[in-house]
C-alpha positions as CSV (number, residue, x, y, z in Angstrom):
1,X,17.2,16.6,-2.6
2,X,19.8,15.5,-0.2
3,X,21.6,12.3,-1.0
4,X,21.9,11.8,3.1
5,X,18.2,11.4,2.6
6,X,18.5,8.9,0.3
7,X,20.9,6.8,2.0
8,X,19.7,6.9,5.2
9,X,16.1,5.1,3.9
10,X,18.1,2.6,2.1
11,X,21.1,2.0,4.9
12,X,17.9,0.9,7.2
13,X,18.0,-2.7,8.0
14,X,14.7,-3.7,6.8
15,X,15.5,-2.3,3.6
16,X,18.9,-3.8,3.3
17,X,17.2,-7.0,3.3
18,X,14.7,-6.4,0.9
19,X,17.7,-5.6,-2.0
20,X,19.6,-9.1,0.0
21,X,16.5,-10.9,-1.0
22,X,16.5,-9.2,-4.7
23,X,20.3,-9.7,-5.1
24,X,19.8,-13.5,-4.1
25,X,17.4,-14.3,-6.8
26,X,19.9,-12.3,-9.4
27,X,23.0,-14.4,-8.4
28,X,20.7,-17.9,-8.3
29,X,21.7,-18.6,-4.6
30,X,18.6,-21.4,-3.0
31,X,17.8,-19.1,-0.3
32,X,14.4,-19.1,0.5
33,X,11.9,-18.5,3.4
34,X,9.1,-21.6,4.1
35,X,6.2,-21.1,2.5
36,X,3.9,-20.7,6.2
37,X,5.8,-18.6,7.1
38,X,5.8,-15.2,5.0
39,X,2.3,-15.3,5.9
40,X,2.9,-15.4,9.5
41,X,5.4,-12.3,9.1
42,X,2.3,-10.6,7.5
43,X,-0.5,-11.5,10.1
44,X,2.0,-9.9,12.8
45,X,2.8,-6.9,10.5
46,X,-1.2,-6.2,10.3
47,X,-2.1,-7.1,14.1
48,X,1.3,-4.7,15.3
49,X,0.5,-1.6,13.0
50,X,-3.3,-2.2,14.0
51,X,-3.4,-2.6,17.5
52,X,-0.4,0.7,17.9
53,X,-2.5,2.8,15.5
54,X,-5.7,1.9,17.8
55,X,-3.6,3.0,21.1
56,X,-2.5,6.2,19.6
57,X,-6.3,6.8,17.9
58,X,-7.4,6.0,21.9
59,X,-5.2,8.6,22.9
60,X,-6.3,11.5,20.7
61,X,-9.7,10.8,20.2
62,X,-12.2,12.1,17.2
63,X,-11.4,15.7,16.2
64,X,-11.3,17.9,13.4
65,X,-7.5,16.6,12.2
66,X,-8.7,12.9,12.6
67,X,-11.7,13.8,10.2
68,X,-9.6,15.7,7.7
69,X,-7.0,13.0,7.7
70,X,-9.5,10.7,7.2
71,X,-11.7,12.3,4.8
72,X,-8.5,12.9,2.4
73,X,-7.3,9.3,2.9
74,X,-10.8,8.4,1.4
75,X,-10.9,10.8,-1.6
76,X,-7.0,10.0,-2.4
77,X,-8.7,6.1,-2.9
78,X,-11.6,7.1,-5.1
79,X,-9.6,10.0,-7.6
80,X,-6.4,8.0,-8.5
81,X,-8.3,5.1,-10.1
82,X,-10.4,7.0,-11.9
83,X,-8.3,9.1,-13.8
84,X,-5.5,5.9,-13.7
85,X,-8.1,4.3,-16.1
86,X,-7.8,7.2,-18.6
87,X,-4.7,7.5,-18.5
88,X,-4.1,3.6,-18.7
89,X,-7.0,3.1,-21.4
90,X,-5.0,4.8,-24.3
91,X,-2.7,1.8,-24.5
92,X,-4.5,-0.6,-22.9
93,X,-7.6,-2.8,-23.3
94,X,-10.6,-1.9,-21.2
95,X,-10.3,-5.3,-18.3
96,X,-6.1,-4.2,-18.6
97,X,-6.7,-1.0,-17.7
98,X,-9.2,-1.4,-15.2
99,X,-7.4,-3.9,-13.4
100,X,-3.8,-1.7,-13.4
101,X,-5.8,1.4,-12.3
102,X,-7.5,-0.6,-9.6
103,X,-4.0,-1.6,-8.0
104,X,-2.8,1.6,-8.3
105,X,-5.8,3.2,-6.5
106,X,-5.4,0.8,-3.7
107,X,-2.4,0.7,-1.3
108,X,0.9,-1.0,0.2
109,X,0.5,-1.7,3.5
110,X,4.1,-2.9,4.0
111,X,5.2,0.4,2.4
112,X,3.2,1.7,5.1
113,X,4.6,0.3,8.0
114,X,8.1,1.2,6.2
115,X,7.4,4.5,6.2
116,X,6.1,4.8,9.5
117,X,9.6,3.3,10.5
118,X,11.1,6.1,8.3
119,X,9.2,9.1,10.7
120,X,10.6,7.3,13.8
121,X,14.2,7.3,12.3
122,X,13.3,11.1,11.7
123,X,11.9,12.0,14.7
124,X,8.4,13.0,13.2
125,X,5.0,11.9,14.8
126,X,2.2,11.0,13.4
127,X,-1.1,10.2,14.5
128,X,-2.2,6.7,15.2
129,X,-5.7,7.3,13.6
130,X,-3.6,7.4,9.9
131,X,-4.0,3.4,10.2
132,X,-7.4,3.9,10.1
133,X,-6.6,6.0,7.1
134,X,-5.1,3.1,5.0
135,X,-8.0,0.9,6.3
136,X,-10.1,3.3,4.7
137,X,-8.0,3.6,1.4
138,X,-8.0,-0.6,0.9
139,X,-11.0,-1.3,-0.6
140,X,-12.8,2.0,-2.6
141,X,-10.2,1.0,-5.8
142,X,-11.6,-2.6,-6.0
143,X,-15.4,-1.5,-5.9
144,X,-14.5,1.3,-8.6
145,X,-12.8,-1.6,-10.4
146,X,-16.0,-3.4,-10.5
147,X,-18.0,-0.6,-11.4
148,X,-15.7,0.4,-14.4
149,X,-16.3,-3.4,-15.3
150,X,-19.8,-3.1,-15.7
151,X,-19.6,0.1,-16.9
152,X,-17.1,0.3,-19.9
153,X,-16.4,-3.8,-19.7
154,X,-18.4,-4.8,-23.5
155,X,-18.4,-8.7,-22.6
156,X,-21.6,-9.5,-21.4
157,X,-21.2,-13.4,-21.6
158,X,-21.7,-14.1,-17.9
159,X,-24.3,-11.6,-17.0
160,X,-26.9,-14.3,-15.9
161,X,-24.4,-15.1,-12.7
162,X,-23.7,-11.3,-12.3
163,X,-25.5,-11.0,-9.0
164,X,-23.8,-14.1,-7.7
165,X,-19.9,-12.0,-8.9
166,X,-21.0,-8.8,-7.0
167,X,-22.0,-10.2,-4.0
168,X,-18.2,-12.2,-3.7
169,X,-16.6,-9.0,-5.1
170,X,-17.9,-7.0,-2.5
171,X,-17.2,-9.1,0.2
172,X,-13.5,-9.8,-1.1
173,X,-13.6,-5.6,-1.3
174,X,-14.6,-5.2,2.2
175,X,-13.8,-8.3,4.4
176,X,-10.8,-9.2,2.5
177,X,-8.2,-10.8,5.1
178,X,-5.8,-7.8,5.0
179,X,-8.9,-5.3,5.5
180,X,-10.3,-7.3,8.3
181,X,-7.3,-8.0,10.5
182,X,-6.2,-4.4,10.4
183,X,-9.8,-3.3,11.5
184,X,-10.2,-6.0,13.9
185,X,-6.7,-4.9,15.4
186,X,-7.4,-1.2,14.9
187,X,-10.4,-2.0,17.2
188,X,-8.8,-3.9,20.1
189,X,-6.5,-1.1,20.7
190,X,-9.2,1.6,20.9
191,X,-10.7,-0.6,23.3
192,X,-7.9,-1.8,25.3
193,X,-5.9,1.3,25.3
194,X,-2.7,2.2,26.7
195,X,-3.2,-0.6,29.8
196,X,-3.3,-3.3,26.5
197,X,-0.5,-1.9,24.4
198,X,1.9,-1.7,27.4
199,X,1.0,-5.8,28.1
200,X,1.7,-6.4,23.7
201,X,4.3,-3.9,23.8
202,X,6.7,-6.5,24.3
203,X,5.6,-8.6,21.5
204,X,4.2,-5.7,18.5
205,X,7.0,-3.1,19.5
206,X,10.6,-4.3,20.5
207,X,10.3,-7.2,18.1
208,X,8.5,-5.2,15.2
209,X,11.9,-4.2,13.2
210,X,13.1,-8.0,13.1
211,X,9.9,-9.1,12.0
212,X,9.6,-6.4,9.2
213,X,13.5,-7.4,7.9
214,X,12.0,-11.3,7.6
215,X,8.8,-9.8,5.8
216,X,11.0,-7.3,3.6
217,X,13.4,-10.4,3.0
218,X,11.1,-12.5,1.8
219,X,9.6,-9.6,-0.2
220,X,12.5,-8.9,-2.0
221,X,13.2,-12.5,-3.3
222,X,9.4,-12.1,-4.6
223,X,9.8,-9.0,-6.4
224,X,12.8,-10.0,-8.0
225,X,11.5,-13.3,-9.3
226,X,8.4,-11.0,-10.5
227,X,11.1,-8.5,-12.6
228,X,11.7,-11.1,-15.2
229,X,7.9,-10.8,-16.1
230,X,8.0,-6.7,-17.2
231,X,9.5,-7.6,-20.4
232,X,6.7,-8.6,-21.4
233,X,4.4,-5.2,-20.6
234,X,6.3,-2.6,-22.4
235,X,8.1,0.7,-22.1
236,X,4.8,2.8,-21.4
237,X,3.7,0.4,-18.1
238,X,7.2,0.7,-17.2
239,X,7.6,4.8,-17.0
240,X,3.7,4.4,-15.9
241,X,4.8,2.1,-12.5
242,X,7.7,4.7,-11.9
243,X,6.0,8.0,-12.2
244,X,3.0,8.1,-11.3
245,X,3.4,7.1,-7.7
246,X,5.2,10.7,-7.7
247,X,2.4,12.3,-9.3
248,X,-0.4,10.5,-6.9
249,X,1.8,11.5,-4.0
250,X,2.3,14.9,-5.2
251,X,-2.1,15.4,-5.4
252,X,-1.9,13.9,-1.7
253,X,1.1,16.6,-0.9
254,X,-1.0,19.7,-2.3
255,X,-4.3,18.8,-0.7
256,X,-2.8,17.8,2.5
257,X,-0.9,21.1,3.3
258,X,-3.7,23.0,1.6
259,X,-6.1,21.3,5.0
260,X,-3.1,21.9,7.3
261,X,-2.1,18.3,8.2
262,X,0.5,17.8,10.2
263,X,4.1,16.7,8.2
264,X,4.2,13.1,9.3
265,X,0.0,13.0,9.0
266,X,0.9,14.9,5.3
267,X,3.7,12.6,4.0
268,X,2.0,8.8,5.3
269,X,-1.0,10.4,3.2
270,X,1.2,10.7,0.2
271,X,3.5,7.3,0.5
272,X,0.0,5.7,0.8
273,X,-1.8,7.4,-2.1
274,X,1.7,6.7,-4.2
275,X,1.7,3.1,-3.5
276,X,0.0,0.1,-4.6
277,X,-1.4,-2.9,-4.0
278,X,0.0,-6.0,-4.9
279,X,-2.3,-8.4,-1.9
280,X,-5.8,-7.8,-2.2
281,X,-6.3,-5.4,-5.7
282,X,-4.7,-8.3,-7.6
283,X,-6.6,-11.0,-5.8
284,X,-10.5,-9.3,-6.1
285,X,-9.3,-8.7,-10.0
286,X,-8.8,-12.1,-10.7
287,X,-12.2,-12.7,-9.5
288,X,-13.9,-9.7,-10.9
289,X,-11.9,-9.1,-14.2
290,X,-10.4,-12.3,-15.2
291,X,-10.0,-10.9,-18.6
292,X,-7.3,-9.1,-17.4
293,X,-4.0,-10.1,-17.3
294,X,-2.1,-10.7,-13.8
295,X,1.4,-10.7,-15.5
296,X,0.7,-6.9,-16.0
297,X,-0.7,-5.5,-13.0
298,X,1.3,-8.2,-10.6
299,X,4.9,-6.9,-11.6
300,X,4.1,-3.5,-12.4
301,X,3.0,-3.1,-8.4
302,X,5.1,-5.8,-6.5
303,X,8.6,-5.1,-9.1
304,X,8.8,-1.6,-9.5
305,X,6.7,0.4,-8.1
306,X,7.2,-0.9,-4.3
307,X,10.9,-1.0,-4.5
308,X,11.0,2.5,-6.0
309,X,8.8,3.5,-3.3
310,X,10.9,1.9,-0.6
311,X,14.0,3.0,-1.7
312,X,13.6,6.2,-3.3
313,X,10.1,7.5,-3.1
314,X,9.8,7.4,1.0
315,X,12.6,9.9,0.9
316,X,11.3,11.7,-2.1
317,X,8.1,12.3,-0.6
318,X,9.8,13.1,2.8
319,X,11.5,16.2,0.7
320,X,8.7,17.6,-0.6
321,X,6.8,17.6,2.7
322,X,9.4,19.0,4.6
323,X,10.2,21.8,1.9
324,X,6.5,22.4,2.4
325,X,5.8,22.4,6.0
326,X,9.7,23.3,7.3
């Protein structure tokens, strides 16, 4: 792979600021963003990717790419946690594994939106309808989480209130805030077209980068706060968190030039399917497998496997793809 690659994902503002962040926490410096306000970054993150990928899914309407596209997205989010769990169970205890495969399964939508920000450096379009692709891929890892729970889970202690867990779980699964926002967006731009994304433009486009760098910022000061945590999950989680976002991404790679998906369609399909969740996986497990333990599947996601992904993988997957489709 080409080292210009590389360096031009990493010599992008928004990602110099992620390492700032990380580097800050290393040398002890007090920088650090107001707590309101790294959600506010994210709300506008969700609402701008959302209401763009709704314009551009107004543009090209529902055809036979859209549905392919979409169809993958959705079998990408049910395959990797299942056979994550398998992999995962020979070292780990059943509520562990579960809950690591579950975040896995699910996806980044900041590595997303980075990637997307990667094609336009490149030059590559995409379709607007792959939002509605990571919509899709959100939630299917934390209802296969709860089913592997009931399913291979051998504590039965709480079954009495079990109707009262699925019925939360399955709401935090599919109206989680993340989940909801995005759709809710998604929606407004499909109805509001181009005549509403020309009046936000102004707002979700030209300021999108400067919000992303606050977002990444902050980010990076949480993942590196997060690092000092992996000593405590061992050498196999480690190599686990590094490789097989490359091996998920390389399943999306295959079946996406196998249906003939267009290269930036192809590689937002495989940075999606090789990232992981480190919002709304982590929170439904709390609430769904409390047995497990967040100091595992919290800094596995958020510490290596999104800067990895951000850094190196975005350009890794970029290769393959364009080795592929030329």
């Amino acid at each position: 792979m080409n080292i210009d690659i590389i360096l031009q994902n990493i010599l992008n503002p928004p990602i110099l600021f992620f390492f700032l962040g990380m580097l800050a926490v290393f040398l002890k410096s007090d920088l650090s963003i107001p707590q309101p306000l790294p959600k506010l970054f994210s709300l506008y993150l969700l609402i701008a990717i959302g209401l763009h990928g709704g314009y551009e899914l107004s543009k090209s309407g529902l055809d036979i790419n859209v549905l392919k596209a979409l169809s993958l997205a959705i079998f990408m989010a049910t395959l990797v946690p299942i056979y994550s769990y398998f992999i995962l169970k020979r070292k780990l205890d059943t509520y562990n594994a579960i809950a690591v495969a579950a975040t896995y399964g699910s996806i980044s939508a900041v590595t997303f939106i980075t990637g997307i920000t990667y094609l336009q450096t490149m030059g590559v379009e995409y379709g607007g309808y792959m939002v509605a692709a990571m919509t899709l891929m959100e939630s299917p890892a934390i209802v296969i989480g709860l089913v592997f729970a009931a399913v291979f889970a051998k504590d039965k202690n709480d079954s009495k209130d079990s109707k009262t867990d699925w019925n939360e779980i399955l709401r935090e699964a599919f109206l989680n805030p993340s989940v909801y926002l995005l759709i809710g967006a998604l929606i407004i731009g499909i109805l509001t077209g181009e005549k509403g994304w020309t009046s936000m433009e102004p707002l979700f486009g030209t300021l999108f980068k400067g919000f992303l760098a606050f977002f990444l910022l902050d980010m990076g000061l949480v993942a590196a706060r997060k690092i000092y945590e992996l000593r405590k999950v061992g050498f196999f989680l480690i190599a686990f968190a590094l490789i097989m976002p490359v091996i998920n991404a390389s399943v999306a790679v295959a079946l996406a030039y196998f249906f003939e998906l267009s290269k930036g369609d192809a590689f937002l399909l495989a940075l999606l399917s090789g990232s992981a969740s480190y919002i709304a996986v982590p929170a439904a497990m709390r609430l769904s497998v409390p047995q497990a333990n967040p100091g595992i599947y919290l800094p596995l996601s958020l510490a290596i496997t999104f800067p990895f992904n951000i850094s190196l993988g975005i350009p890794l997957y970029y290769f393959f793809i364009n080795t592929l489709w030329g």
